[in-house]
C-alpha positions in Angstrom: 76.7 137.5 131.7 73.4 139.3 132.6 71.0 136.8 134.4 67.2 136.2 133.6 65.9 136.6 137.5 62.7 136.5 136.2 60.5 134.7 133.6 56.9 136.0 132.9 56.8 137.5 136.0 58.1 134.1 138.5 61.5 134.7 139.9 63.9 131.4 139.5 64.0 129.5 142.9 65.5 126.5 142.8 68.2 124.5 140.6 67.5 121.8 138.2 71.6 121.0 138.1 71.5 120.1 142.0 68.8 119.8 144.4 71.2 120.0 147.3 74.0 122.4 147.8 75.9 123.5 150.8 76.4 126.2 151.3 72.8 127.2 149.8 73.2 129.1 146.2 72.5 132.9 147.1 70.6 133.2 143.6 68.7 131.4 141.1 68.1 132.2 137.6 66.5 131.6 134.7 69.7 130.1 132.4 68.7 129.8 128.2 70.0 126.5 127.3 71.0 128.0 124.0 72.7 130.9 124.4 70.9 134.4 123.5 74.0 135.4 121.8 73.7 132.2 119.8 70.3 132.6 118.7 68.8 131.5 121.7 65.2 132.3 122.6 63.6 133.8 125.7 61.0 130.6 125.5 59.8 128.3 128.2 61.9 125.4 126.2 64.9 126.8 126.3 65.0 128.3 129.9 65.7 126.3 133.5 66.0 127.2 137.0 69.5 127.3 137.8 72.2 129.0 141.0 74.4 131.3 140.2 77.0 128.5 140.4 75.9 125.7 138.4 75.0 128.7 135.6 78.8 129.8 135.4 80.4 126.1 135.1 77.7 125.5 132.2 78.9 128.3 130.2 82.5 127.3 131.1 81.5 124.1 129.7 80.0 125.2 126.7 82.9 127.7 126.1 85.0 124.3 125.9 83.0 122.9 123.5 83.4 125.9 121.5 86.6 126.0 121.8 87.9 122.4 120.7 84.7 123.2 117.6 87.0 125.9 116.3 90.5 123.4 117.1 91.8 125.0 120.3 93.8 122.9 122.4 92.4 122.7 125.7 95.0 122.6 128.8 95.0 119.7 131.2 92.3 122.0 133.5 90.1 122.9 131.1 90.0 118.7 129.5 89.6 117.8 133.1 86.7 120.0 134.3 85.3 118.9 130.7 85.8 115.0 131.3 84.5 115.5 135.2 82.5 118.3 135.7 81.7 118.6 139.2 77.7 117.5 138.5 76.8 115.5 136.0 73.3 117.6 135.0 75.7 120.4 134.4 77.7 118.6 131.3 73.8 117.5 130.3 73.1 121.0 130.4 76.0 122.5 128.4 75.4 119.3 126.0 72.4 120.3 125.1 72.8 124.0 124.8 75.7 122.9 122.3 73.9 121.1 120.4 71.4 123.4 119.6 73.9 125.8 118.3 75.4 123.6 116.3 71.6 122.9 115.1 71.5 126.3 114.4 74.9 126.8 112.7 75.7 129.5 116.0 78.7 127.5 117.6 81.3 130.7 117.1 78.5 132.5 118.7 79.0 130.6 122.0 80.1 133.5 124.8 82.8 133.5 126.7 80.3 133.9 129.8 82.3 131.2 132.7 
């Protein structure tokens, strides 16, 4: 997954998923709601401020999503982190991306990024 550090020239220095984590996130970055890959723009409206942290459990979730779209089977890990994801703005996150690539007919285009 290559990371966005920076975004017309400001770096990515805070996270929109948590404003609170311990330990502190060693890196932020610029995360694109919908996924490049996907069709995805490098825009201000699809782009947030995200850790490293929060950034990989959104894709994981979105790479659920994808994967019950095309009639996988999750296993009892996968449906959990789905059902409870450890913050709440992360499954918003992932929802959101997902939906736009279902907008845009790009769903099998979802990476395997998480």
């Amino acid at each position: 997954m290559g990371a966005l550090l920076t975004f017309e020239g400001d770096p990515a220095n805070k996270c929109v998923a948590s404003g609170a984590h311990d330990p502190a996130p060693l890196r932020f970055v610029w995360h694109h709601i919908q996924p490049q890959e996907a069709g995805g723009q490098t825009t201000a409206d699809n782009l947030i401020e995200i850790c490293d942290s929060c950034h990989y459990t959104i894709h994981r979730l979105m790479w659920y999503m994808r994967l019950l779209w095309v009639g996988e089977t999750l296993n009892l890990l996968e449906q959990a982190q789905l059902a409870h994801p450890p913050r709440r703005a992360q499954l918003m996150y992932a929802d959101q991306g997902y939906a736009a690539c279902v907008a845009a007919g790009t769903v099998s285009d979802i990476p395997n990024e998480g």
